[in-house]
N, C-alpha and C positions, 0 to 999 in steps of 0.2 A: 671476136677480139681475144678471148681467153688468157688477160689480166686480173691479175688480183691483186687488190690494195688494200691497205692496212690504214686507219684513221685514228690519232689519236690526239692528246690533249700534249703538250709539248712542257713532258714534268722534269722536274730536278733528278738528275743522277738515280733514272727509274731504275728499277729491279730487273733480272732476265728475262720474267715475259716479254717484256717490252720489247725487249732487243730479238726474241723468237719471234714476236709478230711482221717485224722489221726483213727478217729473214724470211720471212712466209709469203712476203709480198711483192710483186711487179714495184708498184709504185707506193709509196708512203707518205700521207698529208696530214704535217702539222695542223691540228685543229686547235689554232687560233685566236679565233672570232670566237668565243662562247665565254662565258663568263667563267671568274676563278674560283674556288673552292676554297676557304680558308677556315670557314668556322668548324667543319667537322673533323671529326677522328681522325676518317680518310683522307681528309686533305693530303694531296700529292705533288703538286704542281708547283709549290718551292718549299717542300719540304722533302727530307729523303731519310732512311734508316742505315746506322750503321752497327756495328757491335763490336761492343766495351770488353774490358776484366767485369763490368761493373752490370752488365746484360745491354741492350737495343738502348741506342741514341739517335735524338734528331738533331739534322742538321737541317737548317731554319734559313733560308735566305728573308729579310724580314725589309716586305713594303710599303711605300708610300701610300697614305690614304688619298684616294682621287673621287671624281667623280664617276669615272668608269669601272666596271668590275672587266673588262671586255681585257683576256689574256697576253694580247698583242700590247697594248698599253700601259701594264705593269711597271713601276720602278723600282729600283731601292731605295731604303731610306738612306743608306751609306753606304760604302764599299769597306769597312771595318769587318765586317761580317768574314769578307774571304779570307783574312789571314786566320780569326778563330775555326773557321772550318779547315784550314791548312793545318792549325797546331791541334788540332782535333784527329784529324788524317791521320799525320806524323804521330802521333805519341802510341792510338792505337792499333797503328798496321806496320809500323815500324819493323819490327819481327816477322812479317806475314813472306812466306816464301818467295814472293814476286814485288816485294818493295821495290826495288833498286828498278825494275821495270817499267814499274807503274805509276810509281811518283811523281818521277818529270811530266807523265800524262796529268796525273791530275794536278800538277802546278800549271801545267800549261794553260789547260782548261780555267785554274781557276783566274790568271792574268790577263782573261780575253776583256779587251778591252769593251764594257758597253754596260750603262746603268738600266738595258731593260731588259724583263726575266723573261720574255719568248727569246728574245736573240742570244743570250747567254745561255739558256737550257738547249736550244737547238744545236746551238754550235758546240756544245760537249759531249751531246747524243751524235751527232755526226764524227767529233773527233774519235770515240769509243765504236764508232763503225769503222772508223779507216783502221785503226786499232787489230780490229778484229777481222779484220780485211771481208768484212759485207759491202762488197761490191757491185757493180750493175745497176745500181736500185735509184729509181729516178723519187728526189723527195720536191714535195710542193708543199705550198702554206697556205691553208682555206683563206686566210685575209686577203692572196692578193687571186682567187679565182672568181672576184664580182659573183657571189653566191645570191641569189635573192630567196630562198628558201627557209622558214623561220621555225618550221615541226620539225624537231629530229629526225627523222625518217626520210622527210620529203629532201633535208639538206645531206644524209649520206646519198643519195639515189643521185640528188645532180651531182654533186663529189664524183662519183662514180661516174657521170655521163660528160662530164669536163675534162675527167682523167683519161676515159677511154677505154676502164675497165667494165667487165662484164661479172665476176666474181668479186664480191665482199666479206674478207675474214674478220671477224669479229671478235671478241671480250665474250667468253660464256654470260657475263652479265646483260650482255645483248639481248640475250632470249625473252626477259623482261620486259624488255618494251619494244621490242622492233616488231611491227605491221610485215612480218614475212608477203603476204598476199598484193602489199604495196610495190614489193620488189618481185617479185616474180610478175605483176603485168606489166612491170619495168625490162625485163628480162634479165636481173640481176641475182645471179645465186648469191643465199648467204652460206657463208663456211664459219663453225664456230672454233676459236682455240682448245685446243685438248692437253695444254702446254701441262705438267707438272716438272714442278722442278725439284732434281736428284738429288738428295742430300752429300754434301763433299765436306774436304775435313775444313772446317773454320780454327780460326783463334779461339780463347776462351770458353773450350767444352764445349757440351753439345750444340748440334747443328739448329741452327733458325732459318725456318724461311724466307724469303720476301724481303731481306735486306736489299738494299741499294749494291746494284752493279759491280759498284768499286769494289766490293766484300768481296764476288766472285774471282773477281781480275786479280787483285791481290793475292790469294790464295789458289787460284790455281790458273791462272792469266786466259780463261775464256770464259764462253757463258755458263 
């Protein structure tokens, strides 16, 4: 086969690995089906990092309580949210060398019509690839590949075997829990990311990592 796909969790306005995994791979599948992350530190999946005058800001898309945690069925509690994250945008990237470029992108984005947080994250991570013109790249969404696979592991391997890939690039954090020996009688290589990202010049002094995308685009309009 000798594809590689890249598997992740379909977050709010991620950061540039994201977007080098995205590059790294044949095919890309929104995962989903898995449930949301919101009480930790790391929570990612609608939250994002920007930077102030003032240092790192989050920006909060903020959800409905349901009975499901399952990421596909997400909502908002209101759509008030995207104009503060707009006058949030605006006020701190305003001066950012690529404003006038990149604005209309992220107004676009944030006008897309839909109160659930997979289809509204996906489809801004998709508009930030045409953007960027990462092309070729065929994306799917674990909700709709009838997975019946419930161990992590055993559900990237069918991911894999639905997709038609033979290689899996992974999250360095992978090495932690992935059963390599489960994918290899699979016949699935895993590839880990080795992505570090290059410090460039930001607004507001020295350089921060891991901020959300936009930072990047804004100040120098790639990843």
């Amino acid at each position: 086969m000798n594809k590689t796909i890249g598997i992740h969790q379909p977050n709010f306005l991620p950061w540039s690995g994201y977007f080098h995994k995205i590059t790294s791979s044949d095919v890309f599948v929104f995962l989903d089906n898995v449930d949301i992350e919101t009480k930790s530190a790391k929570a990612i999946t609608n939250r994002s990092k920007i930077k102030t005058g003032s240092g790192e800001q989050w920006l909060t898309i903020p959800l409905k309580k349901g009975e499901s945690k399952l990421i596909s069925v997400q909502e908002y509690v209101d759509a008030n949210w995207r104009d503060k994250t707009l006058k949030s945008i605006f006020l701190n990237y305003k001066k950012a060398p690529f404003f006038s470029e990149i604005y209309p992108l992220i107004e676009k984005i944030m006008l897309f019509p839909t109160n659930n947080l997979s289809e509204f994250n996906i489809n801004s991570i998709l508009q930030i690839c045409e953007h960027l013109n990462i092309i070729n790249k065929s994306f799917l969404r674990a909700s709709e590949m009838e997975l019946e696979s419930e161990d992590r592991n055993e559900r990237i391997i069918e991911i894999c075997g639905k997709a038609g890939c033979d290689t899996y690039f992974s999250g360095r954090g992978g090495k932690n829990y992935h059963d390599e020996s489960l994918f290899t009688a699979k016949g699935i290589n895993i590839e880990y990311t080795k992505h570090e990202q290059i410090p460039y010049t930001q607004l507001y002094g020295e350089f921060i990592p891991g901020l959300s995308i936009i930072d990047s685009l804004f100040n120098k309009n790639e990843i």
